[in-house]
KOLDOSE-397480 format. One record per residue (C-alpha): residue number from 1; residue in three letters; x, y, z. Coordinates in nm, 4 decimals, always signed. Layout:
residues N
<mimar baro="NUM" bagu="Ala" X="X" Y="Y" Z="Z"/>
...
This chain:
residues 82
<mimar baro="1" bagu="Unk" X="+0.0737" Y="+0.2930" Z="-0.8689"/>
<mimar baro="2" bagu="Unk" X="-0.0093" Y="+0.5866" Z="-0.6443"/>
<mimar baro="3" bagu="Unk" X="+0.1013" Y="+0.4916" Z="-0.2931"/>
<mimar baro="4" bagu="Unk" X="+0.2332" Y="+0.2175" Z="-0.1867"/>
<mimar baro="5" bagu="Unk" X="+0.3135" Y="+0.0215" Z="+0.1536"/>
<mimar baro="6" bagu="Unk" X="+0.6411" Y="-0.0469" Z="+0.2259"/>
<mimar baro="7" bagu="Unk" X="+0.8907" Y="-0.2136" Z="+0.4999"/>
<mimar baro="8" bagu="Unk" X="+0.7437" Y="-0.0365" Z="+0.8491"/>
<mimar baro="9" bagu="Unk" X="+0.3727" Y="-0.2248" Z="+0.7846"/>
<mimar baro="10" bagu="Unk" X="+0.5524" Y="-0.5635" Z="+0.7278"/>
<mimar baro="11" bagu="Unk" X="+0.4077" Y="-0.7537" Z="+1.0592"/>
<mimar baro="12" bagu="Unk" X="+0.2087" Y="-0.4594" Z="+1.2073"/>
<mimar baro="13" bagu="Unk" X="-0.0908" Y="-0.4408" Z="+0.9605"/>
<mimar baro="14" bagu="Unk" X="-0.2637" Y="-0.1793" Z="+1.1396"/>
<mimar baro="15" bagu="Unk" X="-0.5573" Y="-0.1369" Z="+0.9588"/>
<mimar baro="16" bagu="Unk" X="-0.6323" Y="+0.2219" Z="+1.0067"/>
<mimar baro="17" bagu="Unk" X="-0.5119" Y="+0.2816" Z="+0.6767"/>
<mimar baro="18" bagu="Unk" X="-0.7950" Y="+0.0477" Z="+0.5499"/>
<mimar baro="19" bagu="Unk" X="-1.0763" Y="+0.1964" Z="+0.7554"/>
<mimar baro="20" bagu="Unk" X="-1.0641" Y="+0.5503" Z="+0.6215"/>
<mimar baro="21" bagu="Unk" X="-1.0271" Y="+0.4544" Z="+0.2783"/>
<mimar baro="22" bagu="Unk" X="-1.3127" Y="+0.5931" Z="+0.0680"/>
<mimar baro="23" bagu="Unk" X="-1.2536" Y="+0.3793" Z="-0.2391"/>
<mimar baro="24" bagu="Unk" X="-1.1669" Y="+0.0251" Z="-0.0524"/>
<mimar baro="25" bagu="Unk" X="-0.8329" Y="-0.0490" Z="-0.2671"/>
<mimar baro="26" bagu="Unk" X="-0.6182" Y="-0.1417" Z="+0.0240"/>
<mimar baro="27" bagu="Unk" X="-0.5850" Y="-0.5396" Z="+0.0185"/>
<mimar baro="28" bagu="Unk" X="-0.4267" Y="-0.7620" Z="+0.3014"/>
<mimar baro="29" bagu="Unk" X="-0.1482" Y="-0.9597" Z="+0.2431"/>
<mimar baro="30" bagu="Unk" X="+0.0468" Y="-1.2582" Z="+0.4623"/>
<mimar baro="31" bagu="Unk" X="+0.2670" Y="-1.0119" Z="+0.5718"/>
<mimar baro="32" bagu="Unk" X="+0.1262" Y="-0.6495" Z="+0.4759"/>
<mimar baro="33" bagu="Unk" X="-0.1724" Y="-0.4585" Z="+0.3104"/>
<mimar baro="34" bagu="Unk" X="-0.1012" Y="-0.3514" Z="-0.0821"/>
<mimar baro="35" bagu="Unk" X="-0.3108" Y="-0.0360" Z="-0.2335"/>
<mimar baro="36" bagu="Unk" X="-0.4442" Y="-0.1835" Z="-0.5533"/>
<mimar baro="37" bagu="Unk" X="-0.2625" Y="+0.0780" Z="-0.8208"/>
<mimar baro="38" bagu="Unk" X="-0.5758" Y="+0.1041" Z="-1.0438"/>
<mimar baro="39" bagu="Unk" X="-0.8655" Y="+0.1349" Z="-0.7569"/>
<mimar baro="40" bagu="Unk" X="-0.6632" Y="+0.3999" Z="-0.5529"/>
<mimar baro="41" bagu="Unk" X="-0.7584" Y="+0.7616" Z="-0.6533"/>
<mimar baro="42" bagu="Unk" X="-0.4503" Y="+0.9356" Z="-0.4831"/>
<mimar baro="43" bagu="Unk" X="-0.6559" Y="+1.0781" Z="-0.2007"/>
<mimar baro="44" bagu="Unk" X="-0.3554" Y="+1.0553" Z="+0.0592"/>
<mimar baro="45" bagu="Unk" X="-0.6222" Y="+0.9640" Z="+0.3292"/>
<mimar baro="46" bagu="Unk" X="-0.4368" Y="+0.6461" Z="+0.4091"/>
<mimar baro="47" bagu="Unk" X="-0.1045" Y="+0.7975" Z="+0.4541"/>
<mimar baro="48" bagu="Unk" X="-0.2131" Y="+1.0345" Z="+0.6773"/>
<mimar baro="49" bagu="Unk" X="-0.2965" Y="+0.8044" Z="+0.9411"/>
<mimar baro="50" bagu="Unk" X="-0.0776" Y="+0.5673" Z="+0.8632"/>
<mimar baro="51" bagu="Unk" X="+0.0742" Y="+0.5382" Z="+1.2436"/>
<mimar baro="52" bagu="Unk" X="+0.4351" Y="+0.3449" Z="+1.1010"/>
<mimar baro="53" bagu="Unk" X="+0.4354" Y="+0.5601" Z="+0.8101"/>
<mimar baro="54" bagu="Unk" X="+0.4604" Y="+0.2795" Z="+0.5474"/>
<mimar baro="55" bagu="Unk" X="+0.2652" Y="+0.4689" Z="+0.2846"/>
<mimar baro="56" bagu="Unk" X="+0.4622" Y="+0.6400" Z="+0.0385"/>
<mimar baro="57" bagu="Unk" X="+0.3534" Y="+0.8375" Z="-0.3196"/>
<mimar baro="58" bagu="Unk" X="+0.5155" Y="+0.5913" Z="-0.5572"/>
<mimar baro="59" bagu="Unk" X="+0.7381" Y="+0.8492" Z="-0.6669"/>
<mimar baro="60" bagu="Unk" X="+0.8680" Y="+0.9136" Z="-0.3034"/>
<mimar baro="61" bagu="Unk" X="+0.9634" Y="+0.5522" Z="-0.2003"/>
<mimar baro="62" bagu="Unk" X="+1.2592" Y="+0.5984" Z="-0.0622"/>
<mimar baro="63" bagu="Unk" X="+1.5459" Y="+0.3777" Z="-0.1953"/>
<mimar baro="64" bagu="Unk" X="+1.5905" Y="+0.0798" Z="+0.0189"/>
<mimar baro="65" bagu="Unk" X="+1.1751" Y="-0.0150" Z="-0.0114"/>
<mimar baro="66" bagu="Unk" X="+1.1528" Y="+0.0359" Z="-0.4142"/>
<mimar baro="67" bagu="Unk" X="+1.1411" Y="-0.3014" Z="-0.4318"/>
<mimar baro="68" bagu="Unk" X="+0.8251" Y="-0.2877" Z="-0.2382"/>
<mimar baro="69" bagu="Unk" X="+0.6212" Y="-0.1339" Z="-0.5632"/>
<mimar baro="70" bagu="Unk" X="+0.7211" Y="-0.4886" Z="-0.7662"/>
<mimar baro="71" bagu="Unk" X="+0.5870" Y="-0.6739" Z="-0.4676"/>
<mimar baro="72" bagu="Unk" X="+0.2711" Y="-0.4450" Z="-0.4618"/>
<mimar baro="73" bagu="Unk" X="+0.2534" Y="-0.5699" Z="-0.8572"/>
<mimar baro="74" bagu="Unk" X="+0.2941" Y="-0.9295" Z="-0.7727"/>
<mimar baro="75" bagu="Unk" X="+0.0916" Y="-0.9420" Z="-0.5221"/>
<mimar baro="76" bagu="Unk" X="-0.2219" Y="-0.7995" Z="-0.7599"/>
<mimar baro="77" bagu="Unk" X="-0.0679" Y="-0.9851" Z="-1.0706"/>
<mimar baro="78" bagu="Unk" X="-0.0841" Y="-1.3382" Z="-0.8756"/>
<mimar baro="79" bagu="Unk" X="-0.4358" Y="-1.3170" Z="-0.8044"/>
<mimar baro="80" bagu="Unk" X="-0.5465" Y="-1.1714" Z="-1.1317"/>
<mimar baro="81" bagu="Unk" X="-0.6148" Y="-0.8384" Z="-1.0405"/>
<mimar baro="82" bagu="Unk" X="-0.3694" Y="-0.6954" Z="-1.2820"/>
């Protein structure tokens, strides 16, 4: 994965994130949007105007939301995007 969305988008799903995307890899969820690891080419764009700042380089998740990049997985691997 590049980025992915962690705890602050979890009922908020403010979709700026989604509009300035130049590649469309941001999904929606139930509960959250997902950045589809494979489609996103690391731009940042959707980070920067993220206004919860949910969006983290995979690398930076911080440690209480890593379980957020197996969810990201899931969520792609359940409906065969993975």
């Amino acid at each position: 994965m590049i980025y992915v969305i962690c705890e602050p988008c979890v009922g908020t799903k403010d979709q700026s994130c989604v509009e300035v995307c130049p590649v469309d890899c941001i999904y929606e969820g139930e509960d959250q949007f997902f950045i589809h690891p494979e489609e996103c080419i690391g731009c940042s764009a959707c980070a920067a105007v993220c206004p919860v700042e949910a969006i983290y380089d995979e690398d930076e998740v911080p440690e209480q939301w890593e379980h957020y990049k197996e969810k990201a997985r899931k969520f792609f691997e359940e409906r065969g995007q993975l």
